[in-house]
C-alpha positions in Angstrom: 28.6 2.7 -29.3 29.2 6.3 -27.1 25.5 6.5 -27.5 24.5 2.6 -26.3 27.3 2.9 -23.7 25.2 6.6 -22.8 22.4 4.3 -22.4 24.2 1.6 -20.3 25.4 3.9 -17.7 22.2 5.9 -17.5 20.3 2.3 -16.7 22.8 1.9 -13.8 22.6 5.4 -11.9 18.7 4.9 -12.2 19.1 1.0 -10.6 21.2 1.8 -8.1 19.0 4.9 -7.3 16.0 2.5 -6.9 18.0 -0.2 -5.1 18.5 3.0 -2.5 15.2 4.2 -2.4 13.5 0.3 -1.8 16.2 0.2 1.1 15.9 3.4 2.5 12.0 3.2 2.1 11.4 0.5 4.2 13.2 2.9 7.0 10.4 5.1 6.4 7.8 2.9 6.2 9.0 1.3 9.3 10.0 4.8 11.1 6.2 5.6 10.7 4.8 2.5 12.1 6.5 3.9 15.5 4.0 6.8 15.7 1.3 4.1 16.8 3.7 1.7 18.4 2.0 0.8 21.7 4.7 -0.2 24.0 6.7 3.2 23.4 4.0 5.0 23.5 3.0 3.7 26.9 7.1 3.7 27.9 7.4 7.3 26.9 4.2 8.7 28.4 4.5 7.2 31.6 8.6 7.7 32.0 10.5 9.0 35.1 13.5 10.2 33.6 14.8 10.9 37.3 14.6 6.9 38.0 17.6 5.6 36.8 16.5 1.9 37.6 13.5 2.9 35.2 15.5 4.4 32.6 18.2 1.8 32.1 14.6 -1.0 32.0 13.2 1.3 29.4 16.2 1.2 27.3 16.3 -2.7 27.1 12.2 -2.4 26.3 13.2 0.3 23.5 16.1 -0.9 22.0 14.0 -4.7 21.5 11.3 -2.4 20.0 13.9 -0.7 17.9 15.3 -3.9 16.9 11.9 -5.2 15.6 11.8 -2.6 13.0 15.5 -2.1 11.6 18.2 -4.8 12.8 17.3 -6.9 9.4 18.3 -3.9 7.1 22.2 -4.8 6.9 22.6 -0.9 6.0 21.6 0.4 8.8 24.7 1.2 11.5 23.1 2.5 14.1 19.4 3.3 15.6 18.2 5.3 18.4 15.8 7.7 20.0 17.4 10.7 21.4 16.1 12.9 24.4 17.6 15.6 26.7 17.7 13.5 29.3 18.8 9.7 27.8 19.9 8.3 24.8 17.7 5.2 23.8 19.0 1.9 21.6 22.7 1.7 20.3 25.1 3.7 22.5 28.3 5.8 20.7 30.1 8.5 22.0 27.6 11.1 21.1 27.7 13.3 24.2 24.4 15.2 24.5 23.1 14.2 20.3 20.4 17.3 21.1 22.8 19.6 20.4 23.6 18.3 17.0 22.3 19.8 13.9 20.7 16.5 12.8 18.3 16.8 16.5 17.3 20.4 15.0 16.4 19.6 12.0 14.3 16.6 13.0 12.7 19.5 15.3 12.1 21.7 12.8 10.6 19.4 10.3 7.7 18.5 12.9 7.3 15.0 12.0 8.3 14.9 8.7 11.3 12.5 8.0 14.8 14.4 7.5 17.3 13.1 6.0 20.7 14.5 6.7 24.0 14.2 4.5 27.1 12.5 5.2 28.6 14.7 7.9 31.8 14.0 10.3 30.9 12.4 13.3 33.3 14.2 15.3 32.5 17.4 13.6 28.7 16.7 14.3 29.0 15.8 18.1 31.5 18.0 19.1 33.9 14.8 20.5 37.9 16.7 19.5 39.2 13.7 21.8 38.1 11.1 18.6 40.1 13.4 15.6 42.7 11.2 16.1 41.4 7.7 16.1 40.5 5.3 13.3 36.7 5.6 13.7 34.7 3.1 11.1 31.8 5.2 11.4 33.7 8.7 11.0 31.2 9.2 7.8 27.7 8.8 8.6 24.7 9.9 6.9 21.3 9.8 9.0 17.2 9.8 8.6 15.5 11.4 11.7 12.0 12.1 12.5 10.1 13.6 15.3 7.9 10.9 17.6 4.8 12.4 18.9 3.1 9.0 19.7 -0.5 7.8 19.7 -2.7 4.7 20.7 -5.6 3.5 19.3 -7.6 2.4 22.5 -10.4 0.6 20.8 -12.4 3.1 19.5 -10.5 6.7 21.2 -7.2 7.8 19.8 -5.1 8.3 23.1 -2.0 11.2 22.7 1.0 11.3 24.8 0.2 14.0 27.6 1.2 17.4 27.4 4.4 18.4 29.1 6.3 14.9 27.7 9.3 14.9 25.9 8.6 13.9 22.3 12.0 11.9 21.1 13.6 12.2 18.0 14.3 8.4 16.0 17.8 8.5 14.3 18.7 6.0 11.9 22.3 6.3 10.3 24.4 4.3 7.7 27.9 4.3 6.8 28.9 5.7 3.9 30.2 2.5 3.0 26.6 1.9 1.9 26.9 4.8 -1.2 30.7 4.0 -1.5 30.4 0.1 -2.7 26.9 0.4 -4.7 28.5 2.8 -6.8 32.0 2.1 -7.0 31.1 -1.7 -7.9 28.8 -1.2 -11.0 30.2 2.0 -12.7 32.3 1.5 -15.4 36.2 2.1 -15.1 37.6 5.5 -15.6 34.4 7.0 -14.7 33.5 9.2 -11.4 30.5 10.0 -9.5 29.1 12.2 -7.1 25.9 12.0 -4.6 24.7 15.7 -3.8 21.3 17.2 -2.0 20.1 20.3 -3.1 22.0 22.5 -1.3 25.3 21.1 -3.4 26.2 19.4 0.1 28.5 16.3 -0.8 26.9 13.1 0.5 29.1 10.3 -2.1 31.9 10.7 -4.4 35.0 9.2 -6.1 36.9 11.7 -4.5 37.0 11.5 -1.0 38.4 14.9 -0.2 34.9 16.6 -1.5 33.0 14.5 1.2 31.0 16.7 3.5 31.9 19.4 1.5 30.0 22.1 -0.9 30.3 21.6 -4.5 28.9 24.0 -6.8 29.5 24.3 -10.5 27.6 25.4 -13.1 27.3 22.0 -14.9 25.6 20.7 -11.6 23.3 23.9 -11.3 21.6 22.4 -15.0 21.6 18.7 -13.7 19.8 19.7 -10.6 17.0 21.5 -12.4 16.5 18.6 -14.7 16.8 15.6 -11.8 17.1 12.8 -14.3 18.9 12.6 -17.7 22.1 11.7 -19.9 24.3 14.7 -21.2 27.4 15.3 -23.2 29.6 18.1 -21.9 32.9 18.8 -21.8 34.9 18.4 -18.1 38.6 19.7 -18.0 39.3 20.0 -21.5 38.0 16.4 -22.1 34.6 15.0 -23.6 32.4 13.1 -21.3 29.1 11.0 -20.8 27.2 12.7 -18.0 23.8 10.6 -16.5 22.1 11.5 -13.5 19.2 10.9 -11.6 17.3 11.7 -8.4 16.5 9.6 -5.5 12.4 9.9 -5.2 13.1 9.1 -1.6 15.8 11.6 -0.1 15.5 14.0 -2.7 19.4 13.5 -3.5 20.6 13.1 -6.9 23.6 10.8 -8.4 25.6 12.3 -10.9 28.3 10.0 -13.2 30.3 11.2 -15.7 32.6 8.6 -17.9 35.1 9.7 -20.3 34.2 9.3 -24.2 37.6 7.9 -25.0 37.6 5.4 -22.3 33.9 3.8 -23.7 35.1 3.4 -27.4 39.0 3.8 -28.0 39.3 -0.5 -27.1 36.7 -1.4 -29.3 36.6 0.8 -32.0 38.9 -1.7 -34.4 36.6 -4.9 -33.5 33.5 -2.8 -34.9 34.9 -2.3 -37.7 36.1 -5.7 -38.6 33.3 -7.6 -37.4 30.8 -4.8 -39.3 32.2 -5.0 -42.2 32.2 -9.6 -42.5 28.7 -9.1 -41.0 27.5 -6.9 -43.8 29.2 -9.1 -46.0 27.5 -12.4 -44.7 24.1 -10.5 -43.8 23.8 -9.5 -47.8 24.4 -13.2 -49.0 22.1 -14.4 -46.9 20.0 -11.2 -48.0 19.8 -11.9 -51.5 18.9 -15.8 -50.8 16.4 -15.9 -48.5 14.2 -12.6 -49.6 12.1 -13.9 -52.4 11.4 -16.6 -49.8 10.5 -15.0 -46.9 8.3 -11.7 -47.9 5.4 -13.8 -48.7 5.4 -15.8 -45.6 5.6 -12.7 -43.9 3.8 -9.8 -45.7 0.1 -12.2 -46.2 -0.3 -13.0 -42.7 0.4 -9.0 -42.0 -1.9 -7.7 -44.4 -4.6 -9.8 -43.2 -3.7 -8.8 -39.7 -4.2 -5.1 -40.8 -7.3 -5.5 -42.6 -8.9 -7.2 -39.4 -7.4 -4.3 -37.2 -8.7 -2.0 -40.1 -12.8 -3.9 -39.7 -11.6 -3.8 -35.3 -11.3 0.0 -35.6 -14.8 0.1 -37.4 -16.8 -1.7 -35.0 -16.8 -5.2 -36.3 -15.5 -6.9 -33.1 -16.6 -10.3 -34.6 -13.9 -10.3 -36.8 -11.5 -13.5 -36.2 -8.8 -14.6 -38.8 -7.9 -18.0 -39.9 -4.6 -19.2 -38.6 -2.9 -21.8 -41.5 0.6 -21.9 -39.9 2.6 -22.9 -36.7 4.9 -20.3 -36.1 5.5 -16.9 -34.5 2.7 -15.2 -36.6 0.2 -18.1 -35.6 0.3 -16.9 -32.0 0.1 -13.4 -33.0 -2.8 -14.2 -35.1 -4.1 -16.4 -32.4 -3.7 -13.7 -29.4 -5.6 -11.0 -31.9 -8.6 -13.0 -32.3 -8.6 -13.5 -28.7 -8.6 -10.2 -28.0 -11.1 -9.6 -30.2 -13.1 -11.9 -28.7 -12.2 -10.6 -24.9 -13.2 -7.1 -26.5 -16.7 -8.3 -27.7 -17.4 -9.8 -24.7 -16.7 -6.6 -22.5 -18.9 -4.4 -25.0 -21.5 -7.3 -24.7 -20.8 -6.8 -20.6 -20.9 -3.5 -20.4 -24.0 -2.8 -22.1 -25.9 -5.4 -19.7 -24.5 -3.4 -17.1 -25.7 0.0 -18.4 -29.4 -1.4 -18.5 -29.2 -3.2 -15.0 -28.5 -0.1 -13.8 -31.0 1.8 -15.5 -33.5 -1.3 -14.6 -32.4 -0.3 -11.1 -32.3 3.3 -11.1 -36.4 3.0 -12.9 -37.3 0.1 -9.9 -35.7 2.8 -7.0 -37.9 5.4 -8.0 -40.9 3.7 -8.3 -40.5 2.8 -4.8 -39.8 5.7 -3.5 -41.9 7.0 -0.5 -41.3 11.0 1.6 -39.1 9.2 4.6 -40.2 12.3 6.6 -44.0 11.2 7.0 -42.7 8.0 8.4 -40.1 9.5 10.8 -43.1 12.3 12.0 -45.5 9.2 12.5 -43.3 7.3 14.4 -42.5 10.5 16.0 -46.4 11.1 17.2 -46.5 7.4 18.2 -43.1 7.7 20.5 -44.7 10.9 22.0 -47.9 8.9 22.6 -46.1 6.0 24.1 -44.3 7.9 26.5 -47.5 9.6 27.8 -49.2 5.9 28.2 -45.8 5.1 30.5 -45.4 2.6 27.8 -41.6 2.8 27.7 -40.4 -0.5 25.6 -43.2 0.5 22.6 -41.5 3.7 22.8 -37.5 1.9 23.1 -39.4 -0.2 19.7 -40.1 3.0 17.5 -36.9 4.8 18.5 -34.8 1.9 17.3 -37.3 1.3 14.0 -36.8 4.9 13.3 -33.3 4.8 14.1 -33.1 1.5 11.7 -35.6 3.5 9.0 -33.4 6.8 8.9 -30.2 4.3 8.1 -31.3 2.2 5.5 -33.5 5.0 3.1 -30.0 6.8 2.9 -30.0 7.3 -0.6 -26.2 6.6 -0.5 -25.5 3.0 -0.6 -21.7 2.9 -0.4 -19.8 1.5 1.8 -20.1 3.0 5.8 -18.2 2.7 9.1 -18.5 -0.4 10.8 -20.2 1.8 13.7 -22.7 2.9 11.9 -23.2 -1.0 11.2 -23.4 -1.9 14.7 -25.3 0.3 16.1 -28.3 -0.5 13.0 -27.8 -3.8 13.6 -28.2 -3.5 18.1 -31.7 -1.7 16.9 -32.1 -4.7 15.1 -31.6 -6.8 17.8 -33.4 -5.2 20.4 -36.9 -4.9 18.2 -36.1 -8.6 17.2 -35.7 -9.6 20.6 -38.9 -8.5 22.4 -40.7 -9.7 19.0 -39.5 -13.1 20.1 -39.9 -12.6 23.6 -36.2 -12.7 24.5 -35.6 -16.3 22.6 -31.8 -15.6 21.7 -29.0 -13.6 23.1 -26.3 -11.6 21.1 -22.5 -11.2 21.9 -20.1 -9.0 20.0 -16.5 -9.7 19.6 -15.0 -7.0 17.3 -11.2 -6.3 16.8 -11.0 -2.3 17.4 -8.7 -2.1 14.2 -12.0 -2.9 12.3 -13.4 0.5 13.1 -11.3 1.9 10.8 -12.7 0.1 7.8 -15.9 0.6 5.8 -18.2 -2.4 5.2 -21.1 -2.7 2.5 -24.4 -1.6 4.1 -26.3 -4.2 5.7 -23.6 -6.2 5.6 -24.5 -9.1 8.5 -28.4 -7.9 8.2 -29.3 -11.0 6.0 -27.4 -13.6 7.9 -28.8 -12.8 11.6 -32.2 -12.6 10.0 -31.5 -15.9 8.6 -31.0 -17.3 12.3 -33.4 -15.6 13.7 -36.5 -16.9 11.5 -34.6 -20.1 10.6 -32.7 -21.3 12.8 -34.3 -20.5 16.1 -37.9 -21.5 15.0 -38.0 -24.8 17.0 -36.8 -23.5 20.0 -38.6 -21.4 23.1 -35.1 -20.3 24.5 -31.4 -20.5 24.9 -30.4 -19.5 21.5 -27.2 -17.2 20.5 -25.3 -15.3 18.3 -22.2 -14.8 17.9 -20.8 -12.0 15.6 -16.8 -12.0 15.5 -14.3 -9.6 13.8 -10.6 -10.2 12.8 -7.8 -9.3 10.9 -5.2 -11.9 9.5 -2.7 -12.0 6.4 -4.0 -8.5 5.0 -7.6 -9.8 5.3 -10.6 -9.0 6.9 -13.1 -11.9 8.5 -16.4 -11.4 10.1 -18.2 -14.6 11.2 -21.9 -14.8 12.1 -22.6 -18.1 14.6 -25.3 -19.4 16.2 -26.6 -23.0 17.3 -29.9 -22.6 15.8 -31.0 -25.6 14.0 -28.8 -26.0 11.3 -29.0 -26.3 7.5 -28.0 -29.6 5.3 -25.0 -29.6 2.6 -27.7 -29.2 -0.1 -29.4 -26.4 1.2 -26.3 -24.6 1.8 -25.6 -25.1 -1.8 -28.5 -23.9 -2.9 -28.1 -20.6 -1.3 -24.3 -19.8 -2.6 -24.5 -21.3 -6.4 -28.5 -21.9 -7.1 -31.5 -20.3 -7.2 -33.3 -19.8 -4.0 -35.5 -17.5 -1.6 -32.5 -16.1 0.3 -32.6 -13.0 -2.1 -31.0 -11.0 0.3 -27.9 -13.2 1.0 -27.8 -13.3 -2.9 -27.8 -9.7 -3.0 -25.0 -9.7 -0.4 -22.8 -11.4 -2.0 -22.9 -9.8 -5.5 -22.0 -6.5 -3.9 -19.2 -8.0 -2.3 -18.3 -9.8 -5.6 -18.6 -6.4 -7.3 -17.2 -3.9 -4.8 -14.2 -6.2 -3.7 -13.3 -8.9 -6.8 -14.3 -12.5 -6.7 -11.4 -13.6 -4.3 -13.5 -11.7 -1.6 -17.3 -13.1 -0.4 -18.9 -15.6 1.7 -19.2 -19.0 2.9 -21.4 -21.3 5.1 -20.6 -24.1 7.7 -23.6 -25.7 8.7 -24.5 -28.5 10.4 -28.1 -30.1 11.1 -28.7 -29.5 14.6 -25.7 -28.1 15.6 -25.9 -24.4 14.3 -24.8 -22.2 11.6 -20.9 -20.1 11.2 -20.8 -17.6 8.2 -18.0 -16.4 7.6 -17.3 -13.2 5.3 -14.0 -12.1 3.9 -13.5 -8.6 2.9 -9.5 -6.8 2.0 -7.8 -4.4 3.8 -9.1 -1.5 1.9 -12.7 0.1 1.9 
């Protein structure tokens, strides 16, 4: 029981730890999202701090900004952004919050979050003139981090100019928020204690060691271990000790519950109820066993011996299930299994010769990219000389567009690099066609940041081109768009070409059909990204064409 009970309390500390760390992680996360924040950065950078009429404006913009991130966390007491010359968001009767220990630290750290233990508010701010009041927030414990903002104008990363005050983001909680998660789930009789690794007091049972230094020899062991159970002896008395350290502050919970207090109550129940339960389970015992072991042991000998042919390579192994009961759908989820198993080997060696197949087919095709790139070279050279300048506009975009695509990497690249292949393509496409369609881009600059499979709208505009814009002698367009929305990528390829029937469209996403490189397109996207991810056509006869691709947030 002392050892189950060991367990018990063990399972709490670590719970409530991780209830801490999801609440105070969101502060984090949230905290970091303000590096990038575009209104404070454009409030901060462009602040008069001698204005008052500006000041008191960009408080009310701040403290709604503020609000955004961290007025749903119930926890949180307080949030502002300190600087010498204002204090942003919630106002209390800080005085000047840079001189505080918490405003050096945050300094210090550079950037990095800090998170401060409970200190005395009037101790902290230097405010005698509060000792003697009832303060609900005379215990506050605080995460602070240094804002040098930025701005992601479209493509250029835009920092604050030098010279500006960089504020410091404080976020404090009561330490009501320790106080209650603990004092509500431990058992009774026990105590606890909150510490960071200086032996700094952040929690405890005993109010009298808040804020203060605690440092025993017991603790010294606990803090080099960060997470365990022990047995120990505390004041002449025998005691459960579990602790465990916060992954987010670094702090770690310490409760210790006395021995006695676990067992003494139920100590006689145990024994009574042990002793008619070992009388009833032995009855039973000697009824039901010559009944049960066969039902039991055949069906987990027979499990073995498949297991026994599994581990030798026979992965068409599949046992026959007679019964209905628990044993039947262990039987039935091992030849599943076994079947799922064969089917991966069966998978992965397709996949191992496809890609042999592949790697045989790219070196019989492979050519010295530098005698192209010197012969278009010569012909630029010779084009300029014969004032020929759109020849010579022709071979520096095809050797541009040559130089991309023979890149024996083909990963995933920058959406850039994408572009700018595919404005090559364009402009050679375009005076092939004597100017028969225009293009328009409409790209959201957070797209930058992500890679995108190579060639990636190549096969689509190509499509339109040839396809779609055969019949006509002018006025076509294409329209490629780019958007985020729901933690998902779109691009859409559009143009009011001619148009494709319901059929046809089928027969390039599920059939066999001559648009191999669509088909290629989306098996890499299947393959790189899952099957949730890929591509799909809206077409209608005389009306135009809209693909649409959908790739995740990731690269």
């Amino acid at each position: 029981m002392t050892e189950q009970a060991q367990k018990n309390v063990y399972e709490i500390v670590k719970k409530n730890n991780a209830i801490m760390d999801t609440k105070l992680g969101i502060i984090e996360q949230n905290s970091l999202a303000l590096f990038v924040d575009k209104d404070l950065f454009h409030i901060f950078n462009h602040l008069d701090p001698s204005n008052e009429v500006d000041m008191f404006a960009a408080d009310r913009q701040v403290s709604s900004v503020l609000s955004k991130y961290f007025s749903l966390n119930e926890d949180v007491y307080a949030y502002q952004l300190w600087t010498s010359y204002f204090t942003f968001g919630q106002m209390l009767p800080q005085g000047d919050p840079t001189q505080s220990d918490i405003y050096r630290e945050a300094q210090e750290a550079g950037g990095k979050i800090v998170w401060y233990p409970t200190y005395d508010f009037v101790d902290m701010f230097d405010q005698p003139y509060l000792q003697g009041g009832k303060l609900d927030f005379r215990y506050l414990f605080s995460a602070a981090r240094y804002l040098d903002f930025s701005h992601l104008n479209y493509s250029t990363l835009e920092k604050m100019d030098v010279g500006v005050e960089r504020p410091v983001l404080t976020i404090s909680f009561k330490l009501e928020a320790l106080r209650s998660l603990y004092e509500d789930s431990i058992p009774e009789s026990s105590s606890y204690l909150v510490l960071n690794e200086d032996y700094k007091v952040i929690a405890s049972s005993d109010p009298d060691r808040i804020t203060q230094n605690y440092r025993e020899q017991w603790l010294e062991r606990l803090q080099q271990e960060g997470s365990g159970t022990l047995r120990m002896t505390l004041d002449g008395e025998a005691v459960i000790v579990c602790f465990d350290r916060s992954a987010v502050t670094g702090w770690i919970s310490v409760v210790w519950t006395p021995e006695s207090a676990l067992v003494s109550s139920l100590v006689p129940v145990i024994r009574t109820s042990s002793m008619l339960m070992a009388v009833i389970m032995g009855i039973m015992a000697m009824v039901f066993a010559y009944f049960i072991a066969d039902k039991i042991a055949k069906p987990v000998k027979e499990l073995l011996g498949a297991m026994r042919s599994v581990g030798e390579g026979d992965f068409q192994t599949q046992i026959a299930v007679r019964t209905n009961d628990e044993f039947s759908i262990l039987l039935q989820r091992f030849n599943r299994m076994n079947e799922q198993i064969r089917h991966l080997v069966t998978e992965n060696y397709e996949i191992k010769l496809k890609e042999q197949e592949a790697e045989i087919q790219a070196l019989s095709m492979q050519m010295n990219p530098h005698f192209l790139y010197n012969t278009l070279n010569v012909m630029n050279w010779t084009a300029i000389e014969n004032s020929q300048q759109e020849l010579s506009k022709m071979l520096v975009c095809l050797s541009n567009m040559l130089h991309y695509t023979s890149r024996k990497d083909w990963g995933a690249v920058h959406l850039s690099e994408e572009m700018e292949w595919m404005n090559n393509y364009f402009y050679i496409m375009g005076v092939r066609f004597e100017d028969r369609f225009t293009t328009r881009h409409e790209i959201d600059p957070r797209l930058y940041e992500y890679k995108v499979p190579r060639l990636l709208f190549q096969p689509f505009v190509e499509n339109a081109i040839l396809h779609g814009f055969d019949q006509i002698e002018t006025g076509g367009f294409i329209h490629i768009r780019g958007w985020i929305e729901g933690g998902t990528r779109y691009y859409e390829i559009a143009d009011n070409g001619r148009g494709m029937s319901s059929d046809t469209v089928n027969a390039i996403l599920f059939q066999e059909s001559s648009s191999i490189g669509i088909k290629n397109m989306i098996a890499r996207i299947h393959l790189m990204y899952g099957g949730e991810y890929g591509i799909s056509i809206r077409s209608v006869p005389d009306s135009g064409t809209s693909v649409l691709i959908t790739l995740p947030l990731y690269t």
